[in-house]
C-alpha positions in Angstrom: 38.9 13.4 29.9 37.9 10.5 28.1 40.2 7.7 27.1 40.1 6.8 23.0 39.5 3.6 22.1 41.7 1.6 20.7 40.4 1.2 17.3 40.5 5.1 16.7 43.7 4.7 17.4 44.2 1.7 15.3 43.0 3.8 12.2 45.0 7.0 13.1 48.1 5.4 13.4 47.1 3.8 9.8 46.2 7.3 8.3 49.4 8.8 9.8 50.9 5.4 7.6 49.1 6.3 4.6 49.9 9.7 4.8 53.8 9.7 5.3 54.2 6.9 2.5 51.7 9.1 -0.4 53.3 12.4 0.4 56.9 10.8 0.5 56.5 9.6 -3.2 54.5 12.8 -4.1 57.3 14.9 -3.0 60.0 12.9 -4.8 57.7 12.9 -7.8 57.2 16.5 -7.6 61.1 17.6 -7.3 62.1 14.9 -9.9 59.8 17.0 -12.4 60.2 20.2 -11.3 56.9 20.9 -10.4 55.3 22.9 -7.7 52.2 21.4 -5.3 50.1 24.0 -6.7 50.8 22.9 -10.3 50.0 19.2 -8.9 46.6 20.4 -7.5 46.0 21.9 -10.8 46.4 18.7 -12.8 44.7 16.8 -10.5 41.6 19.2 -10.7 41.6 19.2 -14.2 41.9 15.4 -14.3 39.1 14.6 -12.1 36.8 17.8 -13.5 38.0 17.5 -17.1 37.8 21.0 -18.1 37.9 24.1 -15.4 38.2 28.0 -15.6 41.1 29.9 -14.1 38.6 30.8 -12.0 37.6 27.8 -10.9 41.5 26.7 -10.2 41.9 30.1 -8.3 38.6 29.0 -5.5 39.8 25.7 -5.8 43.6 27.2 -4.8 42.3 30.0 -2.2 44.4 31.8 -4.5 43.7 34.7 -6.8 43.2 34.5 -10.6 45.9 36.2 -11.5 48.5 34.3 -9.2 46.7 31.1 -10.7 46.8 31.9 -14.6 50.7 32.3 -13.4 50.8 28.9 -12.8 48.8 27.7 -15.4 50.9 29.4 -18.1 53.5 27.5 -16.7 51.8 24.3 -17.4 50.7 25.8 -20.7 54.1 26.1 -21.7 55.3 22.6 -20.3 52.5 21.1 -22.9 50.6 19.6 -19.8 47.2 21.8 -20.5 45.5 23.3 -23.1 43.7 26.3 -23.0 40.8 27.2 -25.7 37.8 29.0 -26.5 34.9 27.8 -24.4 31.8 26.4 -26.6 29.2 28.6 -24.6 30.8 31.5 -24.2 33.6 32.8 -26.3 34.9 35.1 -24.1 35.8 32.2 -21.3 38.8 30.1 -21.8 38.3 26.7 -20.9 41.3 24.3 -19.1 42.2 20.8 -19.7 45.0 18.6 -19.5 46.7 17.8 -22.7 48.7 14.5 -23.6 51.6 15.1 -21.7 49.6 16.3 -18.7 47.1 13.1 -18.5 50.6 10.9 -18.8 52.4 12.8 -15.9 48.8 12.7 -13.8 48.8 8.6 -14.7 52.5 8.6 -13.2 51.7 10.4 -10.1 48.7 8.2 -9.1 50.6 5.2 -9.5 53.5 7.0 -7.2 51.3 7.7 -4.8 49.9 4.2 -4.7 52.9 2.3 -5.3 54.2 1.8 -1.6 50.6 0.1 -1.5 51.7 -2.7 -3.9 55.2 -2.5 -2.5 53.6 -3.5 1.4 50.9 -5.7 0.1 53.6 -8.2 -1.7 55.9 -8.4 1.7 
């Protein structure tokens, strides 16, 4: 058995850090709103990828379409996406955040990088 060195240690004890603080003010963030990690991943999809399928959402998931057009109806009717008519083919409904859904995406990055700031000033 080999011994690990002490700077692998060093950065897991770090990324065990990182972890605990992001996920602390994601979870808060996510019960304050009443949203589910799923619809998280969803925004933050469509925020890095711009527009998506409910295809797409379902791969990027490991969940089925249908269990994904669930929660994207949900966001639909919270105003945080838009769905519309995609410009290559009709029949395909393209995804994308909407106004309200780019502000709550804003408000979770900072969350999540807040205790950054917050450890950084002390």
């Amino acid at each position: 058995m080999t011994k690990t060195p002490a700077l692998t240690m060093e950065l897991r004890r770090l990324m065990e850090e990182t972890m605990r603080r992001s996920m602390k003010g994601m979870l808060a963030f996510a019960r304050d709103r009443n949203i589910s990690f799923s619809q998280i991943a969803i925004l933050m999809h469509l925020h890095y990828q711009e527009k998506s399928t409910v295809s797409d959402i379902a791969e990027k998931l490991g969940t089925t379409s249908a269990a994904a057009s669930q929660l994207i109806k949900k966001l639909e009717q919270d105003h945080l996406i838009r769905r519309h008519e995609g410009t290559d083919d009709r029949r395909i409904r393209q995804i994308e955040l909407g106004r309200d859904g780019r502000k709550l995406v804003n408000a979770l990055i900072e969350t999540r990088f807040r205790w950054v700031d917050d450890f950084s000033l002390s």
